[in-house]
Each structure stands twice: as structure tokens, then as C-alpha cells.
FIKOLZA-1660 file (N, C-alpha, C; in steps of 0.1 Angstrom, whole numbers, plus 5000, padded with zeros to 4 digits):
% residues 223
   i   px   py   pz ch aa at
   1 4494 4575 4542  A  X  N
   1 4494 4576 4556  A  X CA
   1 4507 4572 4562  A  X  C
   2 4516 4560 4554  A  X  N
   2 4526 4556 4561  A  X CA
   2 4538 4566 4562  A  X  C
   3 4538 4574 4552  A  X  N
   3 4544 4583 4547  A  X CA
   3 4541 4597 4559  A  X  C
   4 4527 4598 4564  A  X  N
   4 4529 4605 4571  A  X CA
   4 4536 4606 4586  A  X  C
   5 4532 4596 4586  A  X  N
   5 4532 4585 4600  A  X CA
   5 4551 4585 4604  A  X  C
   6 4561 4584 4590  A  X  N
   6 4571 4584 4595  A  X CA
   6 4578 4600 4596  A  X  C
   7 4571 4609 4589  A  X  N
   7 4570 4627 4589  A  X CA
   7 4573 4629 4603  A  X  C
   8 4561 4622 4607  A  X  N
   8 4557 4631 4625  A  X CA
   8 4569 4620 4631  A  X  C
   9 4572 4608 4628  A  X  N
   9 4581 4602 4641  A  X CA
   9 4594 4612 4640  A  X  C
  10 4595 4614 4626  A  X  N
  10 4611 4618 4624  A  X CA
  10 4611 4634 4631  A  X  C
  11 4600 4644 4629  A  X  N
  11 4599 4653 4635  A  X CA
  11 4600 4649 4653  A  X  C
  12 4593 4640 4654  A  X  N
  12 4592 4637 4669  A  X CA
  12 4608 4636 4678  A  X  C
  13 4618 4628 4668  A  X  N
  13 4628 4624 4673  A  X CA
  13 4637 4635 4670  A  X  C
  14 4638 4639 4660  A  X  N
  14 4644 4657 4662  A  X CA
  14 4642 4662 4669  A  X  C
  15 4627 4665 4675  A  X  N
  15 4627 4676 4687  A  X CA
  15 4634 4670 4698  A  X  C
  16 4628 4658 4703  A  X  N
  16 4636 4648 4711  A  X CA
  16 4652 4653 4712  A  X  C
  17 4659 4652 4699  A  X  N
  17 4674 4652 4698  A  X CA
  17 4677 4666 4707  A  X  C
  18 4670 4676 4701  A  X  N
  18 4671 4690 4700  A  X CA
  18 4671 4693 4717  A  X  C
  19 4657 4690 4725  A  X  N
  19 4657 4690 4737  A  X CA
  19 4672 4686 4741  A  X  C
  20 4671 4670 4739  A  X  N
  20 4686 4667 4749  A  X CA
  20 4699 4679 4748  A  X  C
  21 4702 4678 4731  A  X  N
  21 4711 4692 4731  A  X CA
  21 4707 4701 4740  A  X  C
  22 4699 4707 4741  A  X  N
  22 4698 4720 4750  A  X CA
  22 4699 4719 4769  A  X  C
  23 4697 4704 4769  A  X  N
  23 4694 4704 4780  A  X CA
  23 4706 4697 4783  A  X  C
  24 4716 4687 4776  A  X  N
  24 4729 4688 4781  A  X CA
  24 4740 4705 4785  A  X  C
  25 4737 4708 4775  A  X  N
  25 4743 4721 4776  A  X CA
  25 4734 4731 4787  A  X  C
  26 4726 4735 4791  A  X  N
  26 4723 4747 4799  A  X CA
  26 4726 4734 4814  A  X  C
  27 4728 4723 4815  A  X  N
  27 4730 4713 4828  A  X CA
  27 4744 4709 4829  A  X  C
  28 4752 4714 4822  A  X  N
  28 4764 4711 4819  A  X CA
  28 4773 4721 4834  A  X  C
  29 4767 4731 4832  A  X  N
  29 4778 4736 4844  A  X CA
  29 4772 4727 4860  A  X  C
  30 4762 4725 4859  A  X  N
  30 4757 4722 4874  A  X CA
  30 4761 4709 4877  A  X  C
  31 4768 4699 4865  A  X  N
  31 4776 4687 4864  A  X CA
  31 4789 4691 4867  A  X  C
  32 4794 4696 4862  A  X  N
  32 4807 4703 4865  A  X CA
  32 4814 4700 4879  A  X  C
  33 4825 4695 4886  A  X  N
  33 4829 4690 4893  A  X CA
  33 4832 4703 4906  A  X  C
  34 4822 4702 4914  A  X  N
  34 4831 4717 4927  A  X CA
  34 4840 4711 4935  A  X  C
  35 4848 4723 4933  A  X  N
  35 4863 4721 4940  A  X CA
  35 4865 4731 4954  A  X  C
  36 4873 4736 4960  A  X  N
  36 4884 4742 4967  A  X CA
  36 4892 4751 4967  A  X  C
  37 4894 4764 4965  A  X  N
  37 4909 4767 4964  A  X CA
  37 4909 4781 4970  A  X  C
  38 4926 4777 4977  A  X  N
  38 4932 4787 4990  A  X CA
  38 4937 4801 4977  A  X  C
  39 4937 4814 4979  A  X  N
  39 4943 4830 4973  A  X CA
  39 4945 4837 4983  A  X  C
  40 4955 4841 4980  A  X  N
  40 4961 4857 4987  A  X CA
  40 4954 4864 4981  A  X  C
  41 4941 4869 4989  A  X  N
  41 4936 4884 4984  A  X CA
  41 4943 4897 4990  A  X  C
  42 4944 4907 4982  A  X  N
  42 4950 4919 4986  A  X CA
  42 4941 4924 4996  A  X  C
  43 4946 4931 5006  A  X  N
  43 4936 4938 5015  A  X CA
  43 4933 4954 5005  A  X  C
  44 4923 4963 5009  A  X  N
  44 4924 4976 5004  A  X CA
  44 4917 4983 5014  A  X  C
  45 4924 4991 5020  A  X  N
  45 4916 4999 5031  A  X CA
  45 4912 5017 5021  A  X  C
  46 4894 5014 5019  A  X  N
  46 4894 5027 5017  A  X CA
  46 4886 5037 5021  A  X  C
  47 4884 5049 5020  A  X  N
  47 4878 5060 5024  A  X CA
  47 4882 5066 5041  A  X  C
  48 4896 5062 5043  A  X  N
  48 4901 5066 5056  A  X CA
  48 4899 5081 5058  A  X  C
  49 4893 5086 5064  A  X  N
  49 4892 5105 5064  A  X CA
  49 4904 5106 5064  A  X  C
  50 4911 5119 5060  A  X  N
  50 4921 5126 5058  A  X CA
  50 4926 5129 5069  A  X  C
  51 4920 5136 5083  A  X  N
  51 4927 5141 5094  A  X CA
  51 4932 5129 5104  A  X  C
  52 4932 5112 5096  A  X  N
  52 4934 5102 5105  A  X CA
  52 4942 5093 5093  A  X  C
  53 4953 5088 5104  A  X  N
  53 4955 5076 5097  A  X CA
  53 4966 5065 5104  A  X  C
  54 4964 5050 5099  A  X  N
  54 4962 5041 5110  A  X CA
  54 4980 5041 5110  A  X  C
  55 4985 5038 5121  A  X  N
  55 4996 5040 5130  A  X CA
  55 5003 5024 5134  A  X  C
  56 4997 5016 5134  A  X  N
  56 5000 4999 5135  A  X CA
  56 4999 4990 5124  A  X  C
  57 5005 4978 5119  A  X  N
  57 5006 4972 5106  A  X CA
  57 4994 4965 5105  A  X  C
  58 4988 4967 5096  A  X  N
  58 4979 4955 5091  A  X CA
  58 4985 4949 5076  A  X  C
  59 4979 4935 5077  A  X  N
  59 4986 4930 5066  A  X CA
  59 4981 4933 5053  A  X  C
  60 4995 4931 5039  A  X  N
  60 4988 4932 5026  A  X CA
  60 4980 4921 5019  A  X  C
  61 4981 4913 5024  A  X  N
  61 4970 4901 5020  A  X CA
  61 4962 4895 5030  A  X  C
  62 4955 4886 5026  A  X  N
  62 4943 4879 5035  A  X CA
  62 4945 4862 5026  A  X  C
  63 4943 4855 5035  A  X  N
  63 4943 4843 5033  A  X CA
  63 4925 4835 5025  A  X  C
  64 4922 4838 5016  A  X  N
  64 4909 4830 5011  A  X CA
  64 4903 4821 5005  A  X  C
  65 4898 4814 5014  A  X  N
  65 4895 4801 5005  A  X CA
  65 4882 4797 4997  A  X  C
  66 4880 4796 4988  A  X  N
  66 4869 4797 4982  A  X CA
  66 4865 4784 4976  A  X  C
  67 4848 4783 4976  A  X  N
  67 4845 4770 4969  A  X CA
  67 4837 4771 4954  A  X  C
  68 4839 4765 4950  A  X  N
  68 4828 4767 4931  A  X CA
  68 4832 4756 4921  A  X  C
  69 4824 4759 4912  A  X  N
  69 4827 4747 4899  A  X CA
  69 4844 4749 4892  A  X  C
  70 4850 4745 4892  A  X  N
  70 4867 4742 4883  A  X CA
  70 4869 4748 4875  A  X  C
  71 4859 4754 4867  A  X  N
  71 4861 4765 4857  A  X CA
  71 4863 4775 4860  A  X  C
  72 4855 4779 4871  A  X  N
  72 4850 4793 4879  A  X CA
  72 4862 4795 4887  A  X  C
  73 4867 4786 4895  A  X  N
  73 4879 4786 4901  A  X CA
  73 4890 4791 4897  A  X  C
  74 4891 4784 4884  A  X  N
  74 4905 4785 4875  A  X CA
  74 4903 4795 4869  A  X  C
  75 4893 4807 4864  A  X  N
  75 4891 4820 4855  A  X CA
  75 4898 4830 4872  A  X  C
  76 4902 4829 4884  A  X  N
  76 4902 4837 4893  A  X CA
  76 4919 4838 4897  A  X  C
  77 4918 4850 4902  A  X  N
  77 4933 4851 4908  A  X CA
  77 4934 4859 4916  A  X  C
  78 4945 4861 4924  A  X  N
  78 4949 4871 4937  A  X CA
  78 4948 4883 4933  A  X  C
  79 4945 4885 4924  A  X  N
  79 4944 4901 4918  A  X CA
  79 4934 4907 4919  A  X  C
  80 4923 4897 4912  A  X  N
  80 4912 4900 4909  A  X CA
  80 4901 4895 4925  A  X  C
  81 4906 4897 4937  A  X  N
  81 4897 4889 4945  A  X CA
  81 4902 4898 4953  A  X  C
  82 4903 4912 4957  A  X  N
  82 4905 4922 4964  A  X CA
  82 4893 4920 4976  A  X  C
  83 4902 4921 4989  A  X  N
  83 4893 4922 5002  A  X CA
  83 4888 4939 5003  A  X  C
  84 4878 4944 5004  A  X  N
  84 4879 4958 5003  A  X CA
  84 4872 4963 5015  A  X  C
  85 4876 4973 5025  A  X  N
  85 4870 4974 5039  A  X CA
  85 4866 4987 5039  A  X  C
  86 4857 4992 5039  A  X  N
  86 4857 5009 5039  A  X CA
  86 4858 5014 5055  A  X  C
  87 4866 5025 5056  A  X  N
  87 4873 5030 5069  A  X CA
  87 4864 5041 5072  A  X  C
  88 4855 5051 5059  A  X  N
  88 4849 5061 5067  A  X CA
  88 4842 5062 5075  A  X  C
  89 4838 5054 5085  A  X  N
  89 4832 5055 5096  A  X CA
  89 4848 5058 5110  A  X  C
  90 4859 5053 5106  A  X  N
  90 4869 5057 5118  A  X CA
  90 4868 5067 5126  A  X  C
  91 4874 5067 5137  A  X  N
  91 4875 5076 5148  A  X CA
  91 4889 5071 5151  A  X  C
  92 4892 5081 5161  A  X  N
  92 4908 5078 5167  A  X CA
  92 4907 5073 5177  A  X  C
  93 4913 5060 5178  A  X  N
  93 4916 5050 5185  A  X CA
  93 4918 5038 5185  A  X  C
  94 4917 5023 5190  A  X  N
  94 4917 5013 5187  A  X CA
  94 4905 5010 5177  A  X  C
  95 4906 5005 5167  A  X  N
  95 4898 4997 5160  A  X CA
  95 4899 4981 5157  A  X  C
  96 4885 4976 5158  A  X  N
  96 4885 4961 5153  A  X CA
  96 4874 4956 5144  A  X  C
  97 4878 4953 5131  A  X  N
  97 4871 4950 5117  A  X CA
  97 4868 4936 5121  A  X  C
  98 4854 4930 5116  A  X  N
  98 4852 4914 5116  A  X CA
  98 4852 4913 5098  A  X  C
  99 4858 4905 5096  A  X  N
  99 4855 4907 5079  A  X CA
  99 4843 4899 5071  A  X  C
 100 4838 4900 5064  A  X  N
 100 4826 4894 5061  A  X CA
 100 4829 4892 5040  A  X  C
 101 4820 4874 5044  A  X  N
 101 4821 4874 5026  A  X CA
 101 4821 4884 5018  A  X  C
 102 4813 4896 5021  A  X  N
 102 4808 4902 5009  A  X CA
 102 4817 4915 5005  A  X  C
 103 4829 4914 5018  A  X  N
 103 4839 4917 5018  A  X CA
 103 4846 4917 5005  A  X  C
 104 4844 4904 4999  A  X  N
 104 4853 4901 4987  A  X CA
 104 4849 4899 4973  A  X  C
 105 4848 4907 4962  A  X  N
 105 4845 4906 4949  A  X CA
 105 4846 4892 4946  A  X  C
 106 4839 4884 4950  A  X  N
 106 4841 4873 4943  A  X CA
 106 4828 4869 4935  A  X  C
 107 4829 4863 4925  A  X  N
 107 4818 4860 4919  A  X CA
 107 4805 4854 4923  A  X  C
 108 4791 4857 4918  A  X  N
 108 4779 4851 4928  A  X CA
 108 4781 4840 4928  A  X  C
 109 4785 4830 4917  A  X  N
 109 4785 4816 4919  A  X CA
 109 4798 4812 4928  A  X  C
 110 4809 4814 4932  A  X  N
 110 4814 4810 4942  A  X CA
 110 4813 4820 4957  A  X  C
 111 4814 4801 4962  A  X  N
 111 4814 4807 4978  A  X CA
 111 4824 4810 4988  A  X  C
 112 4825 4818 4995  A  X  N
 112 4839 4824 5001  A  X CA
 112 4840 4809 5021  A  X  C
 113 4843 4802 5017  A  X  N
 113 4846 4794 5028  A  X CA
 113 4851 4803 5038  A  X  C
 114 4863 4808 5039  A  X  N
 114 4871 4817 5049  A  X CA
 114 4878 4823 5049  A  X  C
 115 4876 4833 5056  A  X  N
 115 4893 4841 5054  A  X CA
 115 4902 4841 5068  A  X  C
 116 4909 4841 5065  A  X  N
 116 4923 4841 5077  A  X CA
 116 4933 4854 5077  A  X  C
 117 4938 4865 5084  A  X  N
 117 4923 4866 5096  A  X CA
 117 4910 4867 5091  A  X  C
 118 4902 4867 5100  A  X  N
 118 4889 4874 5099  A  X CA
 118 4889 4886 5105  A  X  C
 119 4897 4890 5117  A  X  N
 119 4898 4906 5125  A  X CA
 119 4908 4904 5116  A  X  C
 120 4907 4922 5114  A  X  N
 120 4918 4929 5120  A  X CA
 120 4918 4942 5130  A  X  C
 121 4928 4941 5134  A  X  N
 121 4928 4952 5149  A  X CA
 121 4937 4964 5144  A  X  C
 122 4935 4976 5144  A  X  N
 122 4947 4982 5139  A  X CA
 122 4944 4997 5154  A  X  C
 123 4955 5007 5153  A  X  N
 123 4947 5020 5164  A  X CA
 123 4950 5030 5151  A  X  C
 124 4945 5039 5152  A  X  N
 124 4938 5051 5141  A  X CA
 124 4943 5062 5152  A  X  C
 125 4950 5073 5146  A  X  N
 125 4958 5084 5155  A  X CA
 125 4953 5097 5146  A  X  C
 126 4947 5106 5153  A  X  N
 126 4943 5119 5143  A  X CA
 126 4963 5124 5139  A  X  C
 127 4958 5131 5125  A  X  N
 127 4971 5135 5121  A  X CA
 127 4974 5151 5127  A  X  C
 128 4987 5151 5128  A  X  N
 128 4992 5166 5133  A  X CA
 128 5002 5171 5127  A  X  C
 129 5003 5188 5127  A  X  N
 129 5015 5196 5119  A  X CA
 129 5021 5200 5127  A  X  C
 130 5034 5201 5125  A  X  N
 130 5044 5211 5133  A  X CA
 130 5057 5219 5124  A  X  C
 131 5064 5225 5127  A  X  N
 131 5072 5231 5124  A  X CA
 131 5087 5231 5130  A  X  C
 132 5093 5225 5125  A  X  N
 132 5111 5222 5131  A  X CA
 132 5120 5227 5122  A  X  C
 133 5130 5228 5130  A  X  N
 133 5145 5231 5125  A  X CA
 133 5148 5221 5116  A  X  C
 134 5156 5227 5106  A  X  N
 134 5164 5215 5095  A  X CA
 134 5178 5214 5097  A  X  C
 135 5180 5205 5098  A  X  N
 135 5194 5201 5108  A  X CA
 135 5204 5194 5092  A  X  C
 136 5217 5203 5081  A  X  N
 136 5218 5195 5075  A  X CA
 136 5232 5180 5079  A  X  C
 137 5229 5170 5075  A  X  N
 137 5235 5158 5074  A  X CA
 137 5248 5158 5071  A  X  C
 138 5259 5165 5074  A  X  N
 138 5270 5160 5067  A  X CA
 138 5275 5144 5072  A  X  C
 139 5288 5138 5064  A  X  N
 139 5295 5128 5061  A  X CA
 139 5304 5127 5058  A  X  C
 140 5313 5123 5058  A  X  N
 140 5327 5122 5057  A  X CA
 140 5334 5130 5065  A  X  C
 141 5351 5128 5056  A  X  N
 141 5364 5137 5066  A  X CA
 141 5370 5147 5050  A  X  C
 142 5370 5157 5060  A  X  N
 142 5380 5168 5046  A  X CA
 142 5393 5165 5038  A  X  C
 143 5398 5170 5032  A  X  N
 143 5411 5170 5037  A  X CA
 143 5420 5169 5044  A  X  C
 144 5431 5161 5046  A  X  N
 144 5440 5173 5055  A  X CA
 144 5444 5185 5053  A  X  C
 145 5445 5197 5067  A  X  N
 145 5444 5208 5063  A  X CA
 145 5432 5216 5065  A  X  C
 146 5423 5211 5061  A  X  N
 146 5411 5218 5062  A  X CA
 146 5404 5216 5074  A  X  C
 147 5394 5223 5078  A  X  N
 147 5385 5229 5084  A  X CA
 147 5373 5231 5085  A  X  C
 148 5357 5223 5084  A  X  N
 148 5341 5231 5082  A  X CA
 148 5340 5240 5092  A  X  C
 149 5333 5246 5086  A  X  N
 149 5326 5258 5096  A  X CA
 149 5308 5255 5099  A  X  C
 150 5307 5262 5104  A  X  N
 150 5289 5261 5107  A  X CA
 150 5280 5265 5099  A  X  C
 151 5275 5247 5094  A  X  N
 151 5269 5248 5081  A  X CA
 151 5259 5258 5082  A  X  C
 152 5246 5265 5071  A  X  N
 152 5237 5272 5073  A  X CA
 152 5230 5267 5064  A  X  C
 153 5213 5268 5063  A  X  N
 153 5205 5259 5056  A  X CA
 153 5192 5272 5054  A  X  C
 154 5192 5275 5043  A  X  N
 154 5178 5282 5036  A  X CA
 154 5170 5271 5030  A  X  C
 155 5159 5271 5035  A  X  N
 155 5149 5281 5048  A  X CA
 155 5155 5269 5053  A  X  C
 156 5154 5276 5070  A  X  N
 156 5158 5270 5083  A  X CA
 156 5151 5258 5086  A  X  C
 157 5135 5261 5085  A  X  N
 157 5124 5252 5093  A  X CA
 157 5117 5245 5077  A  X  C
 158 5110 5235 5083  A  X  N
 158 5102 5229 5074  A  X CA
 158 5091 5226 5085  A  X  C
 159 5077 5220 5077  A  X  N
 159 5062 5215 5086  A  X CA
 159 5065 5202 5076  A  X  C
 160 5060 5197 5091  A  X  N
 160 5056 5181 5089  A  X CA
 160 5048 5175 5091  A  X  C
 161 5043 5162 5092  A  X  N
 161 5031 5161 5094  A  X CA
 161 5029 5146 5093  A  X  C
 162 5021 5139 5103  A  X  N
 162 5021 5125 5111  A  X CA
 162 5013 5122 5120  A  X  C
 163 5014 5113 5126  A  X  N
 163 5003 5106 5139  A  X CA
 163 5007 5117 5149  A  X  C
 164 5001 5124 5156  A  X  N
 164 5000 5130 5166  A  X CA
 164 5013 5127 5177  A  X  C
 165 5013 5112 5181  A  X  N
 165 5022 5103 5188  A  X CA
 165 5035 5105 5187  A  X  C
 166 5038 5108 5177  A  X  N
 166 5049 5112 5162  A  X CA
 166 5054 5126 5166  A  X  C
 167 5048 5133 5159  A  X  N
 167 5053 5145 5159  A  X CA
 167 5053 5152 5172  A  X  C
 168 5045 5150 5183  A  X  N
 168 5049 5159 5197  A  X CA
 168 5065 5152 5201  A  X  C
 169 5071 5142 5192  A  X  N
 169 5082 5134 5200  A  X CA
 169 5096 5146 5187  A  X  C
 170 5092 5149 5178  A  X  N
 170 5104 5155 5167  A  X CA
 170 5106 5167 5172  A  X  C
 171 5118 5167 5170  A  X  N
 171 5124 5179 5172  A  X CA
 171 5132 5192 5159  A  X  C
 172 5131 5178 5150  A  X  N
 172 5144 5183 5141  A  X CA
 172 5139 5175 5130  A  X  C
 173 5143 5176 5118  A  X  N
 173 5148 5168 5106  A  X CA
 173 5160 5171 5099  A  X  C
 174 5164 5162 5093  A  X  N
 174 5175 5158 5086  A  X CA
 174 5175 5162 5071  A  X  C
 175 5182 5165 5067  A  X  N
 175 5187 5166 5053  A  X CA
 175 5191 5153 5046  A  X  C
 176 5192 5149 5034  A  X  N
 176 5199 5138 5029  A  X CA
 176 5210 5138 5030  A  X  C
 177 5220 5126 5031  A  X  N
 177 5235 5130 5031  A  X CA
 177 5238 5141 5021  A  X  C
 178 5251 5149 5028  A  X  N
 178 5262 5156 5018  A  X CA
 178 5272 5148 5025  A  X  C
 179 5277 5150 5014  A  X  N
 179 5293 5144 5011  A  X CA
 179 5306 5156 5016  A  X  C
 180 5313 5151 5025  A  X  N
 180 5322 5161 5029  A  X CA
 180 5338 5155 5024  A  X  C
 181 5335 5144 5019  A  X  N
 181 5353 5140 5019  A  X CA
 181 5359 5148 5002  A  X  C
 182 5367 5150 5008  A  X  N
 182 5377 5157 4996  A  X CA
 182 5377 5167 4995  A  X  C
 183 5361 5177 4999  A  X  N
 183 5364 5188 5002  A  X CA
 183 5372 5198 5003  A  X  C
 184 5378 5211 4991  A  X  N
 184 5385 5219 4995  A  X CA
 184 5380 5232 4999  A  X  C
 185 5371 5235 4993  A  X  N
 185 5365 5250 4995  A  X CA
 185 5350 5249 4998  A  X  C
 186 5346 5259 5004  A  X  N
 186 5334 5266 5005  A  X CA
 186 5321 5262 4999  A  X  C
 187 5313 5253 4999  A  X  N
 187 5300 5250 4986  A  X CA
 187 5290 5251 4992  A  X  C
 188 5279 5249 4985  A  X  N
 188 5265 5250 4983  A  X CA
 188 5257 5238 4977  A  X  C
 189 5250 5234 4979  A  X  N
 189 5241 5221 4972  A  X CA
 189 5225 5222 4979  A  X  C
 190 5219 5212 4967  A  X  N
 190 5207 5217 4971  A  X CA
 190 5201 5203 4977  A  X  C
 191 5195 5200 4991  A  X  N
 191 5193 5187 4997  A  X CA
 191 5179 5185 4997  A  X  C
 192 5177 5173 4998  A  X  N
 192 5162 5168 4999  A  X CA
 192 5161 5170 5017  A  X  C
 193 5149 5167 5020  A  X  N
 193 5147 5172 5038  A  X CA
 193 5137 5155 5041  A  X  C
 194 5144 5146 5043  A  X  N
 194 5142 5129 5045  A  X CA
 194 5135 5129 5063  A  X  C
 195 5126 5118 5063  A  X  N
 195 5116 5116 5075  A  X CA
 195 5123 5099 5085  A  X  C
 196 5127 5099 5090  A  X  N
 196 5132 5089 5096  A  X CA
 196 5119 5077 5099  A  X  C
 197 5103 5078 5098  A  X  N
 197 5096 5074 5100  A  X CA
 197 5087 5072 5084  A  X  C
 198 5082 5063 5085  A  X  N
 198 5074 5061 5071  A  X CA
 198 5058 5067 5076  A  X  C
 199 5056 5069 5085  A  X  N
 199 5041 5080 5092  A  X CA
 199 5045 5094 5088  A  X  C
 200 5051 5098 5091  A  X  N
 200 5062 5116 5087  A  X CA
 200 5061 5115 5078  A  X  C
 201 5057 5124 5075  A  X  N
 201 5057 5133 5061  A  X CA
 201 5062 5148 5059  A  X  C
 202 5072 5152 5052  A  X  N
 202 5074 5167 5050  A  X CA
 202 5064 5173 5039  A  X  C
 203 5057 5182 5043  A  X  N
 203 5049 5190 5037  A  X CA
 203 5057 5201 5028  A  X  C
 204 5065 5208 5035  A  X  N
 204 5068 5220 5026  A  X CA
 204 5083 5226 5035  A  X  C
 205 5096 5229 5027  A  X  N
 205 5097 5227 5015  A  X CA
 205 5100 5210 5015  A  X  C
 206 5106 5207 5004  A  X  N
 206 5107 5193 5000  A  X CA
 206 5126 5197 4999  A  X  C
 207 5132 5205 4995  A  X  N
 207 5147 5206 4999  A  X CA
 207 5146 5221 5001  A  X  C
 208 5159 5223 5005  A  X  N
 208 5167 5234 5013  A  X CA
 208 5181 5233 5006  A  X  C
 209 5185 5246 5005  A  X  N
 209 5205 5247 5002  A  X CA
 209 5210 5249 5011  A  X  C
 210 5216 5242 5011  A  X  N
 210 5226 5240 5028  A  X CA
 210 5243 5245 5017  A  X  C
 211 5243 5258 5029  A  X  N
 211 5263 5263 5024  A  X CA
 211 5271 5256 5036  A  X  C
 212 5282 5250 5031  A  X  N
 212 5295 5246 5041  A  X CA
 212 5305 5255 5038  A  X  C
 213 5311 5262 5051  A  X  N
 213 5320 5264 5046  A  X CA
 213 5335 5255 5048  A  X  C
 214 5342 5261 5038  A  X  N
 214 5351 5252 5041  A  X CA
 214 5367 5256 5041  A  X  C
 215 5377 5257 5052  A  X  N
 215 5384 5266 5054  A  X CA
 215 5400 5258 5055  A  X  C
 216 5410 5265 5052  A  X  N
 216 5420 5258 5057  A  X CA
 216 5425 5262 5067  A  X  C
 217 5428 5250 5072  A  X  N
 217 5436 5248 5086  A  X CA
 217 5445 5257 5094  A  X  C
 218 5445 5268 5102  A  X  N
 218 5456 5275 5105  A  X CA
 218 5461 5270 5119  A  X  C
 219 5479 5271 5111  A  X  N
 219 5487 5264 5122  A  X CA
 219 5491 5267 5135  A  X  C
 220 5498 5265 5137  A  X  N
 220 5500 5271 5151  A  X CA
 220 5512 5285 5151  A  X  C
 221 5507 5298 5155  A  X  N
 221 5516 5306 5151  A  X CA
 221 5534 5307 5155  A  X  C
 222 5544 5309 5147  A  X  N
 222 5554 5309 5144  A  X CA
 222 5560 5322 5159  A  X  C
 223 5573 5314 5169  A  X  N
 223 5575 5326 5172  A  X CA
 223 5584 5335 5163  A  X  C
% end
């Protein structure tokens, strides 16, 4: 009997043991010390419809502070904590976003304290096409001696395309520089067709051949 008697204690204190093991470990994260901590989340604006798009700066990050256990903290980064806003509901005009936690892929166990901003305000302009003259860019001085003549540019016109605001104000676009110095004769090159605005966009073509000509100088005639 004594022999049994110490069977069942020793089983008894095993299970004992075994419990606490499991029960330090599955209570171990809820001991875990919660902390704090400020990230630059990326903003991502998506599903903006196509015939719109926003016209005033909003920023590329968001200020976020978040709270959770030190481990959960420390597995996170500005990368992985993307603010994400869906736009397809926009219309043209002013808009104002309130942002909300759920805003932010962040894990269920941490909590999103705040973000800075919380708005943002941006205005949304329907997009428009037009069609302008291509004006090419020269630069520099010739020779002495020489002469340009009036450059000509295949194909003439290009379509563009921008905030509405934008494009009823263009008249023209530009070619990328050519280079005129040293210049002796006559040439040809083929140019890119560049947007003075980061809203503008050239649709079609994307370059043009612009001919100079290039002539020498005639003097003043001899009597």
C-alpha cells in the first residue's frame, strides 16, 4: 500500500509540474510588459476612378502610435503598417477623409493610439484631353558664321492629359533640350515631348523629330 500510496503522490506532482509548465507558458505573453511606440506609416490612396485625380499634396506618411506587448512591437515596422484609404467613392471637388484605426493593418493584438493627421483634405479635379502644338526647345549659340532657320517638328501636335484646371491653361509643349552650340549644318534628332507639371501627362506621341536647319551666315554684299 505504501508503495502505492507514493505511485499516486508522484503521479500527483507530475501532473502538478505539467499544469504549471503549461500554464506559465500559454500566460506568459499576457505577463509580457506593454509598451508604446511612434511609426511612419505609408499612406496608400486606392481605387481612385480613372476619369479623376487628386490635384493638391497629401502626405507620404502618417504619424502612428501604437500600443502592445514588446515583442509584438518589435516584430513591426513602417513598412509593414500601411495606412490604406479607398478613394472609390470620390467625386470632383473638395474632399475630407477622417482616418480610422482600422485604417491600419496592424495586428489584432495591438492597439492603434493615434494617428497624426487624422484628416486629410485634398480637391479631386475630373481629368481632361487636349491637343497642342509641339514647340521644339533649342539651346545654345552656333557658330560664328552661322545661321538657324525655322525649326519644324513631325508630327506637329501631341494630346495631353491632366486636371481639367491644367489643361484649359496649356497652350503648347516643349520638347527636351537640343543642343545648338557648335552646330554647322542642317540636322535632325529625335526628342522626347516633356510636361512642365507632374499632373500633365503626354499621351501620344511620346517624341517627335525636330529638323534645324542650319545655314551660313551671308555677308553683307560687296559693291
Amino acid at each position: 500500500m505504501r508503495n502505492g500510496f507514493f505511485s499516486r503522490l508522484a503521479l500527483m506532482v507530475l501532473a502538478l509540474f505539467l499544469a504549471f509548465v503549461v500554464w506559465f507558458v500559454v500566460s506568459a505573453p499576457r505577463r509580457e510588459q506593454v509598451s508604446e511606440k511612434a511609426f511612419a506609416a505609408p499612406l496608400v490612396l486606392v481605387n481612385v476612378p480613372r476619369n479623376l485625380v487628386i490635384t493638391t499634396p497629401v502626405p507620404d506618411n502618417l504619424n502612428v502610435r501604437l500600443r502592445g506587448r514588446v515583442s509584438e512591437l518589435r516584430s513591426l515596422s513602417s513598412q509593414n503598417l500601411e495606412v490604406t484609404v479607398d478613394l472609390s467613392w470620390a467625386v470632383a471637388g473638395d474632399a475630407t477623409i477622417t482616418l480610422r484605426p482600422q485604417a491600419i493593418n496592424a495586428p489584432a493584438d495591438v492597439e492603434v493610439i493615434s494617428i497624426d493627421p487624422n484628416k486629410l483634405r485634398f480637391r479631386v479635379e475630373q481629368l481632361r484631353q487636349r491637343v497642342v502644338p509641339v514647340r521644339p526647345f533649342l539651346v545654345g549659340n552656333l557658330q560664328p558664321g552661322y545661321v538657324a532657320g525655322e525649326p519644324t517638328v513631325q508630327p506637329e501636335q501631341a494630346l495631353i492629359s491632366g486636371p481639367a484646371s491644367q489643361i484649359r491653361k496649356i497652350n503648347e509643349v516643349a520638347t527636351e533640350r537640343i543642343i545648338m552650340t557648335g552646330r554647322t549644318d542642317t540636322f535632325m534628332q529625335n526628342a522626347a515631348i516633356v510636361s512642365d507639371s507632374p499632373l500633365v501627362h503626354v499621351v501620344e506621341p511620346l517624341t517627335v523629330q525636330v529638323t534645324v536647319p542650319v545655314l551660313a551666315e551671308v555677308g553683307p554684299t560687296k559693291p
